[in-house]
N, C-alpha and C positions, 0 to 999 in steps of 0.2 A: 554652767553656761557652756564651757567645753563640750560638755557629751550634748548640750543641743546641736551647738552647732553642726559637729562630727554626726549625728542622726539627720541634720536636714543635710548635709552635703550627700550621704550615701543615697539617699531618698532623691535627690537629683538625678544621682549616677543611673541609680536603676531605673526612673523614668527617662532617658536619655538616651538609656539602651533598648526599651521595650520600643519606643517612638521609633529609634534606629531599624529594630526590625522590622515594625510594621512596616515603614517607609520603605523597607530592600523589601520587604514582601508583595506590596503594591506596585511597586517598579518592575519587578519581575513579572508580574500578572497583567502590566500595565494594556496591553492588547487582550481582545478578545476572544470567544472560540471562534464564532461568526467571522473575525478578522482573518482568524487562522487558516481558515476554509477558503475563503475568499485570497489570499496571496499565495496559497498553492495551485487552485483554479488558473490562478495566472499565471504560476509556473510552469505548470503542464501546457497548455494553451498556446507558448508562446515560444515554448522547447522549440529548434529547431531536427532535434534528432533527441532519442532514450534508446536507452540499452539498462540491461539489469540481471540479475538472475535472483530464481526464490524458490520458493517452497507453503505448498500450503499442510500445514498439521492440526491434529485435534488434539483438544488438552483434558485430563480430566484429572480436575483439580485432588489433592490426595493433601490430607492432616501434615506429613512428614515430609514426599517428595511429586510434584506432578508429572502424573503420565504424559509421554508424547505420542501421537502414531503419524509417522508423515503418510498423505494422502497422495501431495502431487506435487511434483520437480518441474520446474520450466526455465525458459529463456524468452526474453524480450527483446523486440528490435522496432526501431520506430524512425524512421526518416519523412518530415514535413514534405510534399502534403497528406499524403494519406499511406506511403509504403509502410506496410503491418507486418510481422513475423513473430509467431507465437510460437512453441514448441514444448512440450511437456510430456514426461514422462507418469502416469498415472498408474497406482500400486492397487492391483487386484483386478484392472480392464483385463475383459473377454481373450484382449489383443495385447499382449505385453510391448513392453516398448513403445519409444517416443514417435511420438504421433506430431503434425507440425500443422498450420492454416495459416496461409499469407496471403498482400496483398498486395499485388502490384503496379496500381494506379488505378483503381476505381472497382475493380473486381477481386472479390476473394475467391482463394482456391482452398480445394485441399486435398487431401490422398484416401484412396478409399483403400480398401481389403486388399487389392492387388500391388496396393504401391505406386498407382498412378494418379495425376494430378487429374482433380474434379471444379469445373468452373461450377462455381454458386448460382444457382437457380431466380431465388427469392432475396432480395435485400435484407440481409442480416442475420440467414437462417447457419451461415455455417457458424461463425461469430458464440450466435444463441446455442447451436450443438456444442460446442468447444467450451460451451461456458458451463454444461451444465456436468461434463464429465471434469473440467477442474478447476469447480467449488467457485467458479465466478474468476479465478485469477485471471482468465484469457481477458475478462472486460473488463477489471476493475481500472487498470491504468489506459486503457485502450481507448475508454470512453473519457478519460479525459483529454488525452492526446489528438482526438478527431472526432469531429460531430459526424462520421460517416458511421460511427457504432453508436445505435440506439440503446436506449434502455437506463436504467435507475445508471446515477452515478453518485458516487460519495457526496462530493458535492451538494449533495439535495437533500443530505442526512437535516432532522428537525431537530429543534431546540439545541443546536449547538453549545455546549459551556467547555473552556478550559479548566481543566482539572489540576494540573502542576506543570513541571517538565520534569524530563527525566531522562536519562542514560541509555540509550539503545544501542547495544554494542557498539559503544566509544562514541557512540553519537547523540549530542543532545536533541532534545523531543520535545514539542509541546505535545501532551497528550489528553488531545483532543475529545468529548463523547457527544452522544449527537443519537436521533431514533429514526430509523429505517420506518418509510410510510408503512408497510405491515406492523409496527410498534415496537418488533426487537431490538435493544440498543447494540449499537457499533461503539468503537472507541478507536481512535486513530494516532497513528505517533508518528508527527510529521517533522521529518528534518527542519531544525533553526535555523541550518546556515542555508538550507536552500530551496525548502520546502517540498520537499518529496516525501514520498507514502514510504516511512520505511516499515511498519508493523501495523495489521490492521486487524482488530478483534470483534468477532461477533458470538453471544450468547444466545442460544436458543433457549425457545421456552421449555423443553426438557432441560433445561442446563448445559446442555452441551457446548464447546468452546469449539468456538475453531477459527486461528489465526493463522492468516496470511503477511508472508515475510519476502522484503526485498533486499537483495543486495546487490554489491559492484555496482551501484548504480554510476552510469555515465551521462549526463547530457552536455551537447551540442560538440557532440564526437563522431569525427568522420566514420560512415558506415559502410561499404562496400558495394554499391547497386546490387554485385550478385548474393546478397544475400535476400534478397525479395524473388530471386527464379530458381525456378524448380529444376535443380540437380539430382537424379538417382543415383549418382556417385558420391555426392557429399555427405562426408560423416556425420550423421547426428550424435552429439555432446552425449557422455554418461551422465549416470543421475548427479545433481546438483548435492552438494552435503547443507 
């Protein structure tokens, strides 16, 4: 009679505790991808000012340890409504060294060959050049910051699902995946406590990785007006690490 009883109490115990997990398992998950997408959209959106710095790298995944090659170093600056300043450093351009495209109230600029500042012709063509030499970072966060930059935004990633969270240099993550309208999957690891992009991954159909990373991220931190005018005496930053 003893050892029944002592068998149905343990038999409690461990259903008590598998219930217990489920229950923190579900609590944790308790929001969506679709949610997740949606409360950063409005993070961004409603930012009065961003700043950041990053790097975009290629990964190629390896048995024992993965390769990295960084591609492209930048900085970010973003003052409501529309003041833009990109800045990025890109490894193996024609033209070494950091290249920049701002905006200072409704027109983008940028520098050509000589180092002098070129007003934008066509609505969104410097934006679209700057994005194509580094790997999309100039619009990824740009275009959620301001409907003045066109084109695909995270945001519009398909069938959004949360995958877990997780640890992103000390920072917890929902990490997010979701399929770019061309079909390759994105995966996203957006800040808990504030919902910003801090790590974004995308798989090509060769396999290839290539993740774009954010950090120092600031919002609604005073910015300096002159950092949206074109100084030929202002130091542009070394490479980002």
């Amino acid at each position: 009679m003893i050892r029944i009883h002592l068998l149905l109490v343990c038999i409690s115990l461990l259903v008590s505790s598998v219930c217990g997990q489920n229950s923190q398992h579900s609590k944790t998950l308790s929001i969506t991808g679709e949610q997740v997408i949606e409360q950063m959209s409005r993070a961004y959106s409603t930012a009065q000012s961003y700043s950041d710095t990053g790097l975009v790298q290629e990964v190629t995944p390896n048995s024992k340890r993965d390769h990295t090659k960084l591609i492209t170093a930048f900085n970010t600056y973003f003052v409501r409504p529309e003041s833009y300043r990109f800045e990025w450093n890109a490894v193996g351009e024609d033209e070494p060294g950091w290249k920049v495209i701002w905006n200072n109230g409704g027109m983008f600029f940028s520098l050509n060959s000589s180092g002098q500042p070129v007003r934008e012709t066509r609505p969104g063509r410097t934006i679209g050049s700057a994005a194509v030499v580094t790997r999309g970072a100039s619009h990824t966060i740009g275009a959620l910051l301001t409907t003045q930059i066109s084109g695909f935004r995270i945001t519009q990633i398909r069938r959004a699902s949360l995958l877990h969270q997780e640890s992103f240099e000390g920072d917890l993550c929902y990490v997010v995946k979701g399929f770019h309208p061309l079909g390759f999957p994105i995966e996203l690891w957006i800040s808990k406590s504030n919902f910003m992009l801090r790590k974004s991954r995308e798989i090509g159909k060769d396999g290839r990785i290539q993740e774009e990373i954010r950090r120092s991220i600031e919002v609604d931190r005073p910015i300096l007006p002159s950092t949206f005018e074109f100084n030929p005496r202002k130091v542009i930053p070394k490479a980002v690490a």
